[in-house]
VMD Tcl script that builds the backbone (N, CA, C; Angstrom):
set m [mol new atoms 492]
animate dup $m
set s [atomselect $m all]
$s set {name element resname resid chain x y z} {
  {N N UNK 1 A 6.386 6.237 18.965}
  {CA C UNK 1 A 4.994 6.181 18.557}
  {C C UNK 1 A 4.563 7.566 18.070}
  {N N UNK 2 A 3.807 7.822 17.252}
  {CA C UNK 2 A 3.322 9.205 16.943}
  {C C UNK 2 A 1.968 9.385 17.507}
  {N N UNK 3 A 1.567 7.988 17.559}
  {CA C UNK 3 A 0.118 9.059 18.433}
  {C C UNK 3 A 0.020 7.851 19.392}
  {N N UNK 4 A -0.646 8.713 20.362}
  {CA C UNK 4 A -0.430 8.674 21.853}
  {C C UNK 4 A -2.312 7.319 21.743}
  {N N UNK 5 A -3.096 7.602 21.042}
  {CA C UNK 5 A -4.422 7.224 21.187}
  {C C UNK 5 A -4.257 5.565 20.402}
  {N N UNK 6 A -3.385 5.527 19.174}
  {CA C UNK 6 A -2.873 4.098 18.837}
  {C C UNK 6 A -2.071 3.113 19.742}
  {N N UNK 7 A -1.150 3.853 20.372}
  {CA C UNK 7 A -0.414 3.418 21.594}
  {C C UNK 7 A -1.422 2.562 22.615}
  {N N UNK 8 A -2.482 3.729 22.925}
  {CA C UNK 8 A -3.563 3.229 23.788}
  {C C UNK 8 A -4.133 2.012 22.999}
  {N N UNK 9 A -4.590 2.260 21.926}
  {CA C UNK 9 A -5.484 1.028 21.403}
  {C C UNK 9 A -4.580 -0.670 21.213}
  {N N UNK 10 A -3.336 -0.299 21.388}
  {CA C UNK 10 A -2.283 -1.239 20.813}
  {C C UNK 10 A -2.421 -2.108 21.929}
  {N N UNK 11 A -1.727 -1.117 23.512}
  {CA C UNK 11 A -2.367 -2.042 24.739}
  {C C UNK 11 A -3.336 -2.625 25.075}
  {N N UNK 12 A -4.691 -2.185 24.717}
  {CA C UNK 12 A -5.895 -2.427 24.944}
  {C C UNK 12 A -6.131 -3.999 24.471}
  {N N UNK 13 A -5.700 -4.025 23.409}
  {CA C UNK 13 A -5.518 -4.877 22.626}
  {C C UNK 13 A -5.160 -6.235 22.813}
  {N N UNK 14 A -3.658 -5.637 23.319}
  {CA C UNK 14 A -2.671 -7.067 23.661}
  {C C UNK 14 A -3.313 -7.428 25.123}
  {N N UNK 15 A -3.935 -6.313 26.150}
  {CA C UNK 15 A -4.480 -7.023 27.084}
  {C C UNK 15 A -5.393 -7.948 27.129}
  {N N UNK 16 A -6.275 -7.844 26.063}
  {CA C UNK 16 A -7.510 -8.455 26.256}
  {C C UNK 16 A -7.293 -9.999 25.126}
  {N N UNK 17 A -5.742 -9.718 24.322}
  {CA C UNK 17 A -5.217 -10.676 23.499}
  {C C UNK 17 A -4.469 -11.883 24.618}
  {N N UNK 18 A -3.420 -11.239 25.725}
  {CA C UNK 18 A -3.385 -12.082 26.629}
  {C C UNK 18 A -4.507 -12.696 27.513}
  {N N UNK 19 A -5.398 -12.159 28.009}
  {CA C UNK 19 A -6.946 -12.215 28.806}
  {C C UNK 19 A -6.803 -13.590 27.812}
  {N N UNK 20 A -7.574 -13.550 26.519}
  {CA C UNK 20 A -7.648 -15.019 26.072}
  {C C UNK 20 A -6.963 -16.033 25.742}
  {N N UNK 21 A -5.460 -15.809 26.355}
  {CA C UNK 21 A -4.389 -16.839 25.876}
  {C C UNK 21 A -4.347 -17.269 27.225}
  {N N UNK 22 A -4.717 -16.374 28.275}
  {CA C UNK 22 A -4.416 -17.209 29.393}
  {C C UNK 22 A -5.860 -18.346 29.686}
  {N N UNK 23 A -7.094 -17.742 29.472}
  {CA C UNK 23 A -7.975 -19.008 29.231}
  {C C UNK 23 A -7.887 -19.775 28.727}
  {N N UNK 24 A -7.394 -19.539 27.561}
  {CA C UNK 24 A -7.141 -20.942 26.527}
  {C C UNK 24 A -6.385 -21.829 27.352}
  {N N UNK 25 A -5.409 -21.134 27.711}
  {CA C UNK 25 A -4.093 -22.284 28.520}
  {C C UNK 25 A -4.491 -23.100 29.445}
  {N N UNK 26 A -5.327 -22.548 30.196}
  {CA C UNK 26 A -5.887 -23.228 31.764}
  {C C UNK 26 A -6.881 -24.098 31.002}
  {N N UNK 27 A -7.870 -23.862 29.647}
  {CA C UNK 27 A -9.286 -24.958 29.465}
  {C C UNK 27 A -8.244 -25.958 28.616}
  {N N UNK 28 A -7.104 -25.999 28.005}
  {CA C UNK 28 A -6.291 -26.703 27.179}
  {C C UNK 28 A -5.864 -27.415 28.055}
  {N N UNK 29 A -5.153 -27.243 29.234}
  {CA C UNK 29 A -4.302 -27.921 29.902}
  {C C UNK 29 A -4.763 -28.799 31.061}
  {N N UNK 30 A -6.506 -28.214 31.226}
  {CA C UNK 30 A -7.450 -29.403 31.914}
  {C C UNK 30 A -7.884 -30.166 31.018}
  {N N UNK 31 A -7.816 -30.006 29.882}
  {CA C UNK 31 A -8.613 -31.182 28.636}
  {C C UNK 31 A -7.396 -31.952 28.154}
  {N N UNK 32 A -6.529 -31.760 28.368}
  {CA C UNK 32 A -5.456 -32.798 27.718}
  {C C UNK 32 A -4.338 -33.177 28.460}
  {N N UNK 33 A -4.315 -32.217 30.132}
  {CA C UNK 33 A -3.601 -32.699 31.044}
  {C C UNK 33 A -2.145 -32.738 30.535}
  {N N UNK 34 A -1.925 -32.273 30.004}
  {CA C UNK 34 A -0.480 -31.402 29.094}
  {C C UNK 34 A -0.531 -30.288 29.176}
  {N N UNK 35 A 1.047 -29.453 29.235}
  {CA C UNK 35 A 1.050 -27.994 28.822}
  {C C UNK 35 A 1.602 -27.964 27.720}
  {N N UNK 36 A 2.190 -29.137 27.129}
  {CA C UNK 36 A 2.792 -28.574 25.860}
  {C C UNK 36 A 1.954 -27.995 24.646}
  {N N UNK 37 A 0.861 -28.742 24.687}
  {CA C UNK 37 A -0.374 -28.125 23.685}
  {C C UNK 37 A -1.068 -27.059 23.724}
  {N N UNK 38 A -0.810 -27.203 25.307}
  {CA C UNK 38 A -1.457 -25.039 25.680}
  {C C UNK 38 A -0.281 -24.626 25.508}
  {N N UNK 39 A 0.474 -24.514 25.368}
  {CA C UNK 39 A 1.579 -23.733 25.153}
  {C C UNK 39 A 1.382 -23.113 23.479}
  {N N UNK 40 A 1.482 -24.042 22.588}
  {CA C UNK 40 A 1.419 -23.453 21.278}
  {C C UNK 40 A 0.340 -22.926 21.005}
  {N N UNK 41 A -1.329 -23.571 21.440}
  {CA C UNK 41 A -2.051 -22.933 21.430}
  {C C UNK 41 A -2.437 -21.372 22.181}
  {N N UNK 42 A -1.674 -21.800 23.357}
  {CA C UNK 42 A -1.711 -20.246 24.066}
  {C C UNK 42 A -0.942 -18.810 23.106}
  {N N UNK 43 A -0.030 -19.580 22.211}
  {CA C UNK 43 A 0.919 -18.392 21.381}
  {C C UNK 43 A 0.274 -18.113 20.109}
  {N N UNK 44 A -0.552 -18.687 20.095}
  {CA C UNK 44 A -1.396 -18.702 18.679}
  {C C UNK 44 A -2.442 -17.170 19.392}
  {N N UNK 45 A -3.287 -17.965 20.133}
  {CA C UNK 45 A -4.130 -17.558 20.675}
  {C C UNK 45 A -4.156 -15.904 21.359}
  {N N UNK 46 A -2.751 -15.694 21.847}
  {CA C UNK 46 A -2.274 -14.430 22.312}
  {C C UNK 46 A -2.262 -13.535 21.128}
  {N N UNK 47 A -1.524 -13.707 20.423}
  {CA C UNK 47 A -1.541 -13.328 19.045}
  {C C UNK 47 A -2.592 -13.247 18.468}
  {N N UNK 48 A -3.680 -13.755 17.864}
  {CA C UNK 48 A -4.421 -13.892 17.443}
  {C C UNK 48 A -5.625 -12.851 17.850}
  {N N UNK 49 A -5.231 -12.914 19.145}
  {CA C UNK 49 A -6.777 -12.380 20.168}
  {C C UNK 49 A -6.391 -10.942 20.266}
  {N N UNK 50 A -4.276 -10.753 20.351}
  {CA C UNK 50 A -4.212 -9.116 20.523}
  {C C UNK 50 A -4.372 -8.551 19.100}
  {N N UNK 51 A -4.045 -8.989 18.038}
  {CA C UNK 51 A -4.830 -8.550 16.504}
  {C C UNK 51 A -6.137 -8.263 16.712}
  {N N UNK 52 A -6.750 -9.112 16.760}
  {CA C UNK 52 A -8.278 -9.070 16.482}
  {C C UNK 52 A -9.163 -7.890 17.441}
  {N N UNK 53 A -8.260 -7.914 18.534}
  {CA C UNK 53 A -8.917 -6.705 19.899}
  {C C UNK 53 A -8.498 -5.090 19.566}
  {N N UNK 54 A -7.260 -5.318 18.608}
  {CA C UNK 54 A -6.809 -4.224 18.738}
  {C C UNK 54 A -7.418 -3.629 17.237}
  {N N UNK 55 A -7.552 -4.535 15.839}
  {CA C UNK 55 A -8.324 -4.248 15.013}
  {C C UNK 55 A -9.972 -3.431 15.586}
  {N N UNK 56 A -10.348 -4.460 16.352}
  {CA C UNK 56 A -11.775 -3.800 16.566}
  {C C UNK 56 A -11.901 -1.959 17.278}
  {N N UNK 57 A -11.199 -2.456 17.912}
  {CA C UNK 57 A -10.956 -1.531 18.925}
  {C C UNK 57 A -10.552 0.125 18.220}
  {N N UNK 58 A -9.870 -0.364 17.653}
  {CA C UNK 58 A -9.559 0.526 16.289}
  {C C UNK 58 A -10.586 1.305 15.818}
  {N N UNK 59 A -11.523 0.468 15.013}
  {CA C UNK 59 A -12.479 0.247 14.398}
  {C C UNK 59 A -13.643 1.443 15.352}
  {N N UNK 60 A -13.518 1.010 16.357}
  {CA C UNK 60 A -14.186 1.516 17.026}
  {C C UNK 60 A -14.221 2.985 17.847}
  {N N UNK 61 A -12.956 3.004 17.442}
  {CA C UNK 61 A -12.238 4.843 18.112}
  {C C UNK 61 A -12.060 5.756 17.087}
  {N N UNK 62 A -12.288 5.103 15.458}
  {CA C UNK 62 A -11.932 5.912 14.630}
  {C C UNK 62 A -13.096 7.255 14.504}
  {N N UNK 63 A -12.787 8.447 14.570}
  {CA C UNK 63 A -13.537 9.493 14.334}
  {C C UNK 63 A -13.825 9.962 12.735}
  {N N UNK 64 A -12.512 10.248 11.827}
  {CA C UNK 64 A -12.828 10.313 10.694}
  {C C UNK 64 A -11.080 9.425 9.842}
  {N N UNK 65 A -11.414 9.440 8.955}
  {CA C UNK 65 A -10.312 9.114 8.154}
  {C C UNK 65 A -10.948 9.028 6.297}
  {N N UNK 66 A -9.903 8.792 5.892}
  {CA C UNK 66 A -9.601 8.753 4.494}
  {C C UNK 66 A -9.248 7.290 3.521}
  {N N UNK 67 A -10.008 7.095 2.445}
  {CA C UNK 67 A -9.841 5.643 1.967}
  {C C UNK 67 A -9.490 6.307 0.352}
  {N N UNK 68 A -8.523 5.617 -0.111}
  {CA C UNK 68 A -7.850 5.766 -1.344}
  {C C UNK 68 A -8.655 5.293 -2.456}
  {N N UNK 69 A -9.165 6.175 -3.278}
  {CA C UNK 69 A -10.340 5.861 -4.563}
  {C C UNK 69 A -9.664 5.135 -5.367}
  {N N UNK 70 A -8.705 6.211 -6.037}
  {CA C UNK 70 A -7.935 6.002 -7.096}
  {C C UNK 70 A -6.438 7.008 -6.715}
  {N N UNK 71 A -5.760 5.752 -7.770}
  {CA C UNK 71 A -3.990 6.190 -7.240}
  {C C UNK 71 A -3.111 4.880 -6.798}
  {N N UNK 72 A -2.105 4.966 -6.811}
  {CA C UNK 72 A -0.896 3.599 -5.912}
  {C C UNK 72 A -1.767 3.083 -5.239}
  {N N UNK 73 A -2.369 3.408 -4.441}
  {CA C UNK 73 A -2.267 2.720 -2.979}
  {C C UNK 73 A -3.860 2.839 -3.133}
  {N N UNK 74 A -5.019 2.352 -4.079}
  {CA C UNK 74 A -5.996 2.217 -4.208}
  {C C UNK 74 A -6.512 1.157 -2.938}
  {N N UNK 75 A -7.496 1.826 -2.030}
  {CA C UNK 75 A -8.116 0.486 -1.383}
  {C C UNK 75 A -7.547 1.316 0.151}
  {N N UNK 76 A -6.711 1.472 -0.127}
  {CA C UNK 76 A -5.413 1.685 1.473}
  {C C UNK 76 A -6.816 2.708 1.814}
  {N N UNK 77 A -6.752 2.441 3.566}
  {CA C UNK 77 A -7.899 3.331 4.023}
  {C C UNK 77 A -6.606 3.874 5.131}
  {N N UNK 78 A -6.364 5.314 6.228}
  {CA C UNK 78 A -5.835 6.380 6.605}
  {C C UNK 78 A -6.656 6.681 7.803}
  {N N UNK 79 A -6.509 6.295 8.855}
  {CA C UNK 79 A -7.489 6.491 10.025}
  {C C UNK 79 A -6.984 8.242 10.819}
  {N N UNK 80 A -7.611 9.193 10.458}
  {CA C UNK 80 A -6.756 10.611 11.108}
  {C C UNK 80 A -6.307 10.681 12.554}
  {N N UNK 81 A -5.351 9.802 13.076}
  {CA C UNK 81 A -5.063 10.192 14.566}
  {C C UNK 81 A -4.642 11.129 14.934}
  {N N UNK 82 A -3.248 11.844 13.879}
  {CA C UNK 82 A -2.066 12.491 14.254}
  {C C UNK 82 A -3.041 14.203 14.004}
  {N N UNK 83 A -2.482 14.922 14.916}
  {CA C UNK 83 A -2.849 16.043 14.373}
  {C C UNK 83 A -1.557 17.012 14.591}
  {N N UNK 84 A -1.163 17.671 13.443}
  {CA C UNK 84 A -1.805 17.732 11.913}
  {C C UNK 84 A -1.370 16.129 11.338}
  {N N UNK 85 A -2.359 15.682 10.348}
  {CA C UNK 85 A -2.167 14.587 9.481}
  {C C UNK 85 A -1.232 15.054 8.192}
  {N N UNK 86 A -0.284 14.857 7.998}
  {CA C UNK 86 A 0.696 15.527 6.724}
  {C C UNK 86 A 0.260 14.511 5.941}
  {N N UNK 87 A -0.002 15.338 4.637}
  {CA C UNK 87 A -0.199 14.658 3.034}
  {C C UNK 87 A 1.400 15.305 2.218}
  {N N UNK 88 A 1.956 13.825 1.737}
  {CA C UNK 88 A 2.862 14.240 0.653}
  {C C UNK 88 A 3.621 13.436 0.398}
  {N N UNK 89 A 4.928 13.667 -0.275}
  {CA C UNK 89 A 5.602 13.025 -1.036}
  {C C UNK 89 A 6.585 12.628 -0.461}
  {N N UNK 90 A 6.792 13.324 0.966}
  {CA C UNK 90 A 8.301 12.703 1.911}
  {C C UNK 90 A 7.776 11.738 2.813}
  {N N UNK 91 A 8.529 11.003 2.612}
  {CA C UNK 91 A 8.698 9.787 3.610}
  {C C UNK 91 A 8.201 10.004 5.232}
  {N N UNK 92 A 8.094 11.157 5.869}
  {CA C UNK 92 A 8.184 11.642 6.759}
  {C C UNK 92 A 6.370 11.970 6.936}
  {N N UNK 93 A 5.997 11.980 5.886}
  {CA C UNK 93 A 4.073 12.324 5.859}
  {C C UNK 93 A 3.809 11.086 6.874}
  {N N UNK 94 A 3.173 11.348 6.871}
  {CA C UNK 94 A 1.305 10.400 7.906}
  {C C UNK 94 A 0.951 9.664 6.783}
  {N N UNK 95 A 0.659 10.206 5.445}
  {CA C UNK 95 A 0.338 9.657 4.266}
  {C C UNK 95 A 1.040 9.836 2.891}
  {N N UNK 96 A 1.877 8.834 3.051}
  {CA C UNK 96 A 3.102 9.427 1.887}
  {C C UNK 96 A 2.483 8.549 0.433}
  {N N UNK 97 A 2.396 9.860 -0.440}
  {CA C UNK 97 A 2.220 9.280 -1.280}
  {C C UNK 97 A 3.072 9.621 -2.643}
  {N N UNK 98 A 4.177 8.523 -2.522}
  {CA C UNK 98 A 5.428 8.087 -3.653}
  {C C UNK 98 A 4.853 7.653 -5.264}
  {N N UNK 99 A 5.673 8.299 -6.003}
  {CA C UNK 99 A 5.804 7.941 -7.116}
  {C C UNK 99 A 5.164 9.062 -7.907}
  {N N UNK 100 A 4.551 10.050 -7.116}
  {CA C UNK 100 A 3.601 11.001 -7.728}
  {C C UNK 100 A 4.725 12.676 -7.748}
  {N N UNK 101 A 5.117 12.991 -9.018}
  {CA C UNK 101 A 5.952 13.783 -9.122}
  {C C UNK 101 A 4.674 15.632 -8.729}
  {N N UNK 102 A 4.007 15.274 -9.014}
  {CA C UNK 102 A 3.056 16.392 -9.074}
  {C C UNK 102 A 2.524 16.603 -7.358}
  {N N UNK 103 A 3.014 15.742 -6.429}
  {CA C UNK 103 A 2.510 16.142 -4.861}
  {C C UNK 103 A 4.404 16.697 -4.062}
  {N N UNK 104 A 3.933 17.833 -3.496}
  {CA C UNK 104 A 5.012 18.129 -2.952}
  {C C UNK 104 A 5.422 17.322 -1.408}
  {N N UNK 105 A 6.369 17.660 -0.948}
  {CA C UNK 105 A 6.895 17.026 0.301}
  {C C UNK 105 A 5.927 17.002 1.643}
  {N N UNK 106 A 5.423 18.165 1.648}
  {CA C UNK 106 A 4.257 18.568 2.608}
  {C C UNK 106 A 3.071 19.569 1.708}
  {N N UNK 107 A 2.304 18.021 0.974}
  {CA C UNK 107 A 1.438 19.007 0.083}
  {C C UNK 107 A 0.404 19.162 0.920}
  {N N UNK 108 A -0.433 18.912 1.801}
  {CA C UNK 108 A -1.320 19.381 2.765}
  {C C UNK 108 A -1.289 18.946 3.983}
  {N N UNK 109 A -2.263 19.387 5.035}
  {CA C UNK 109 A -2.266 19.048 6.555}
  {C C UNK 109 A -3.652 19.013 6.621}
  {N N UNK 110 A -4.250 17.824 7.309}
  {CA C UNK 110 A -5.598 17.480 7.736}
  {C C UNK 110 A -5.720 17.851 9.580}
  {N N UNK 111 A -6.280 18.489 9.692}
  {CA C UNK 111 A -6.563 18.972 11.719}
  {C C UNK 111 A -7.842 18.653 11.694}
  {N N UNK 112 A -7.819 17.553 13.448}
  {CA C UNK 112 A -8.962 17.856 14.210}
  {C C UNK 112 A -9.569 18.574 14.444}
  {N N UNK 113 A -10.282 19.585 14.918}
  {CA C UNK 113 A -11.041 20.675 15.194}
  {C C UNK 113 A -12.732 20.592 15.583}
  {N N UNK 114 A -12.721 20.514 17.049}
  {CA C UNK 114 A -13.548 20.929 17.682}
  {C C UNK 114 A -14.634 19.434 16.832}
  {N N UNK 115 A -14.294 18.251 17.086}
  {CA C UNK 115 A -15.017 17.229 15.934}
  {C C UNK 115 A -15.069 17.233 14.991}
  {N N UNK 116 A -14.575 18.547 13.978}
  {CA C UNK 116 A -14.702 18.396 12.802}
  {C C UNK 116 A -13.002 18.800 12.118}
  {N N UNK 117 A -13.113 18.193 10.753}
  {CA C UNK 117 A -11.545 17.596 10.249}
  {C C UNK 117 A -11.638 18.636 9.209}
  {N N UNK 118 A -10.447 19.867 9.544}
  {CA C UNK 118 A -9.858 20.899 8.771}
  {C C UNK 118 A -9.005 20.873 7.877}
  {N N UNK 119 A -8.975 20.655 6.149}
  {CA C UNK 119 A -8.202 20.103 5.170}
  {C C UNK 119 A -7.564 21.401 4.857}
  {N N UNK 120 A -5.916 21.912 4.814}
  {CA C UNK 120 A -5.195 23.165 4.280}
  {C C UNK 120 A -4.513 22.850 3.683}
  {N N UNK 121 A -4.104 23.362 2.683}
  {CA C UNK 121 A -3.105 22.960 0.925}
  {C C UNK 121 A -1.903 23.974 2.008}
  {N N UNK 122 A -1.068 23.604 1.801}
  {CA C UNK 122 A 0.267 23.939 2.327}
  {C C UNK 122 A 1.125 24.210 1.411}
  {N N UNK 123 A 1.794 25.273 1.584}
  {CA C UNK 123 A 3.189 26.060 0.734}
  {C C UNK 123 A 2.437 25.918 -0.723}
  {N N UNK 124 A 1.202 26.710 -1.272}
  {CA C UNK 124 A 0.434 26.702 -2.175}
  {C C UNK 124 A 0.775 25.554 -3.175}
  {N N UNK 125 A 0.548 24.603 -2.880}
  {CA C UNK 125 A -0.019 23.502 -2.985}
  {C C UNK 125 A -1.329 23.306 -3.673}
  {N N UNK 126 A -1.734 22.442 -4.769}
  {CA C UNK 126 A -2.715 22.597 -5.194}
  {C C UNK 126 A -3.850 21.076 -4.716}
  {N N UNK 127 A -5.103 21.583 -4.017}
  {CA C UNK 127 A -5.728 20.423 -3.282}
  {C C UNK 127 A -7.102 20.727 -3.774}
  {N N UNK 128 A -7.656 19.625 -4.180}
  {CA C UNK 128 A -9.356 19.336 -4.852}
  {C C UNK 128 A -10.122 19.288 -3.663}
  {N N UNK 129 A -11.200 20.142 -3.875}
  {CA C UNK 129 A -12.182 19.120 -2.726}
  {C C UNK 129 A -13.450 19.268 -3.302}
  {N N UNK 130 A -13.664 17.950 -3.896}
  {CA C UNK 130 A -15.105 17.750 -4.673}
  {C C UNK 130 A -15.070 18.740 -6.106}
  {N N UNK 131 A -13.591 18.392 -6.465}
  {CA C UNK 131 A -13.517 19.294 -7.857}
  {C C UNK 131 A -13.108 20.738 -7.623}
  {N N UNK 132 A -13.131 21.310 -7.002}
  {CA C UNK 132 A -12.767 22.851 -6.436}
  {C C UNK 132 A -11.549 22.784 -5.779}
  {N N UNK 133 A -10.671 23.619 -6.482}
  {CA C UNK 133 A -9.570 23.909 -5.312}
  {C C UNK 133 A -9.770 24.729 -3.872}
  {N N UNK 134 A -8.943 24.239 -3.160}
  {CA C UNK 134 A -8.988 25.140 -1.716}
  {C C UNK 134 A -8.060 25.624 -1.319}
  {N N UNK 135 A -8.173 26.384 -0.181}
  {CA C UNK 135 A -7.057 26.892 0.659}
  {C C UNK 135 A -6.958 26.291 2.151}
  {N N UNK 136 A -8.259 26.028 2.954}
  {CA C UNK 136 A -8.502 25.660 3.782}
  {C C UNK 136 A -10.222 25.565 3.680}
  {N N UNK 137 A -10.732 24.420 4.271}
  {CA C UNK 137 A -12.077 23.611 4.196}
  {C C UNK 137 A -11.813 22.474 5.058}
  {N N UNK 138 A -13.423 22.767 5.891}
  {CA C UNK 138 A -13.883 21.899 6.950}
  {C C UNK 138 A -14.276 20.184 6.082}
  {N N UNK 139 A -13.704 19.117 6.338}
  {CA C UNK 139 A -14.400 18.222 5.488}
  {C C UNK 139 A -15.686 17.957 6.132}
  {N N UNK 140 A -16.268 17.056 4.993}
  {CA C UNK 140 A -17.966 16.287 5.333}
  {C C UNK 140 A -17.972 15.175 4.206}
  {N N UNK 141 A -18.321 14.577 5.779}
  {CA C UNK 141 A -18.247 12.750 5.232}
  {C C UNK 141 A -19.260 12.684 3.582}
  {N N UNK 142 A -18.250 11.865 3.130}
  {CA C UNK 142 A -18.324 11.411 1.382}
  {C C UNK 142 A -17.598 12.742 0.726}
  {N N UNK 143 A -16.796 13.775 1.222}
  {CA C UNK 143 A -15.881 14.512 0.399}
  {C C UNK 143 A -15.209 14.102 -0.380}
  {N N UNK 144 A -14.989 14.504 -1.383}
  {CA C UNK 144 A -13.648 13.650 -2.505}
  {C C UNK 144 A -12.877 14.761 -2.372}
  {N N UNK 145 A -11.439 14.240 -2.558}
  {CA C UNK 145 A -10.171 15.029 -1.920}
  {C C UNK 145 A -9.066 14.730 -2.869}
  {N N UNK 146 A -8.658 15.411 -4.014}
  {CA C UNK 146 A -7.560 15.033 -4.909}
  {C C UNK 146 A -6.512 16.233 -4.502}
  {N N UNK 147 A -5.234 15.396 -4.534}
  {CA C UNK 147 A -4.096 15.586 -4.262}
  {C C UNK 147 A -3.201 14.914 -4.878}
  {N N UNK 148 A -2.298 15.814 -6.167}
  {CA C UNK 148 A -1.700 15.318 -6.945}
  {C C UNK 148 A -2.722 14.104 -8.334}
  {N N UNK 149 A -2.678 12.456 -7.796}
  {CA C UNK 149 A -2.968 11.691 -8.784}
  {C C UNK 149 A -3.763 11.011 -8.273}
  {N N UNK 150 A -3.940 11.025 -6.864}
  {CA C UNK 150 A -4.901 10.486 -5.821}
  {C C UNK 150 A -5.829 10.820 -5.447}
  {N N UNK 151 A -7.010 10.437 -5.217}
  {CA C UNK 151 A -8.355 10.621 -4.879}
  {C C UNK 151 A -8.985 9.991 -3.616}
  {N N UNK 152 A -9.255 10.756 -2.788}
  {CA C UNK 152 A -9.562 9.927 -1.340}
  {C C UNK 152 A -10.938 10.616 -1.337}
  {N N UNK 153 A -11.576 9.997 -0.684}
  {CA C UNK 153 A -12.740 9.797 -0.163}
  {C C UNK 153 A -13.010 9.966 1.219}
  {N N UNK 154 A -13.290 11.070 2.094}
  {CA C UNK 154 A -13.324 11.422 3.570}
  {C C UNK 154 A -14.429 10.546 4.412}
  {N N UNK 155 A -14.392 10.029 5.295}
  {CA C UNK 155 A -15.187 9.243 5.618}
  {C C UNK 155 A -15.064 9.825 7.618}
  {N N UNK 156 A -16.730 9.821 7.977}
  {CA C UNK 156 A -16.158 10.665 9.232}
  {C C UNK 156 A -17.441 9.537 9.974}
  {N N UNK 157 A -17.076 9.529 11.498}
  {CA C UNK 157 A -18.015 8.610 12.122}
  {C C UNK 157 A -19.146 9.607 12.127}
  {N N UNK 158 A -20.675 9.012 11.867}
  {CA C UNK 158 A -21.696 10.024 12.340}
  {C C UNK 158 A -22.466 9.329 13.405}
  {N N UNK 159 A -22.796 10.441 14.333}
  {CA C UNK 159 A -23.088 10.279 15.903}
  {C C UNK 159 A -24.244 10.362 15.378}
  {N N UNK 160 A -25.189 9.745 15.528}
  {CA C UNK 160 A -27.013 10.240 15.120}
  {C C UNK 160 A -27.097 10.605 16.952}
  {N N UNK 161 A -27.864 11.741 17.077}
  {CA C UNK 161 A -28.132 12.699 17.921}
  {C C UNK 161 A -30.275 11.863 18.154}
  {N N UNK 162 A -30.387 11.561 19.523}
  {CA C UNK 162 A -31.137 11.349 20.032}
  {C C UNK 162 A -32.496 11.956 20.225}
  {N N UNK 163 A -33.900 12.368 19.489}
  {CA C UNK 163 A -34.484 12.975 19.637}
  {C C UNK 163 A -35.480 13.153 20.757}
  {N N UNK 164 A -35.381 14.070 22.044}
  {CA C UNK 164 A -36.033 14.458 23.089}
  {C C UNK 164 A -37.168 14.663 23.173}
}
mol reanalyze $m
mol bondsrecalc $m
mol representation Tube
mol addrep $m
């Protein structure tokens, strides 16, 4: 596994995916006085319920990440778990992005930091942020981020802060 917090969400997931396969089984198998029908329904249902728990759940832990504007993999959204997040062209990135002769192997690294997500162009590397090249820059949600032929879009959870 590479990150320890997906791992978590993966279990979370399948627990609360079994939690509803085992209800299903017990309200299936008093309504039809069969197990063979809770049975398939219970495998549906396990399945079904650890997707859907572990999607949300997801959904719900993400702090910041990255959604693909334009480029291959248009649409593909990048949730930042790993820290550092590697951007590049080897197989071996967090976010590999193939076919693009102009991104190097490790063309940048995205870091957590103190809540906020630290973007560095690596082995001078050339990285956009909002049209400007960088060296290193704090992102802020709706950043545009070109790298190589790709264009991402930074997207960060915002906490609205409670007024006292």
């Amino acid at each position: 596994m590479k990150s320890w917090k997906k791992l978590g969400l993966g279990l979370a997931g399948g627990a609360i995916g079994g939690l509803l396969g085992g209800v299903l089984f017990d309200l299936i198998c008093s309504l039809t006085g069969s197990g063979v029908p809770a049975r398939c329904f219970n495998i549906i249902g396990l399945g079904l319920g650890a997707a859907v728990a572990t999607a949300l759940l997801e959904n719900l832990a993400k702090q910041g990440w990255l959604r693909v504007a334009t480029g291959v993999i248009t649409g593909k959204q990048f949730i930042l778990y790993r820290n550092p997040t590697i951007i590049g062209s080897s197989p071996k990135s967090e976010i590999y992005l193939f076919k693009d002769p102009t991104v190097a192997a490790r063309h940048a690294a995205i870091n957590g930091v103190g809540g906020n997500f630290l973007v560095t162009a690596l082995g001078g590397a050339t990285v956009l942020l909002n049209g400007r090249p960088i060296k290193q820059q704090v992102l802020k949600n709706g950043d545009q981020l070109r790298i190589g032929n790709t264009i991402f879009l930074f997207e960060a959870r915002i906490i609205k802060k409670v007024a006292k």
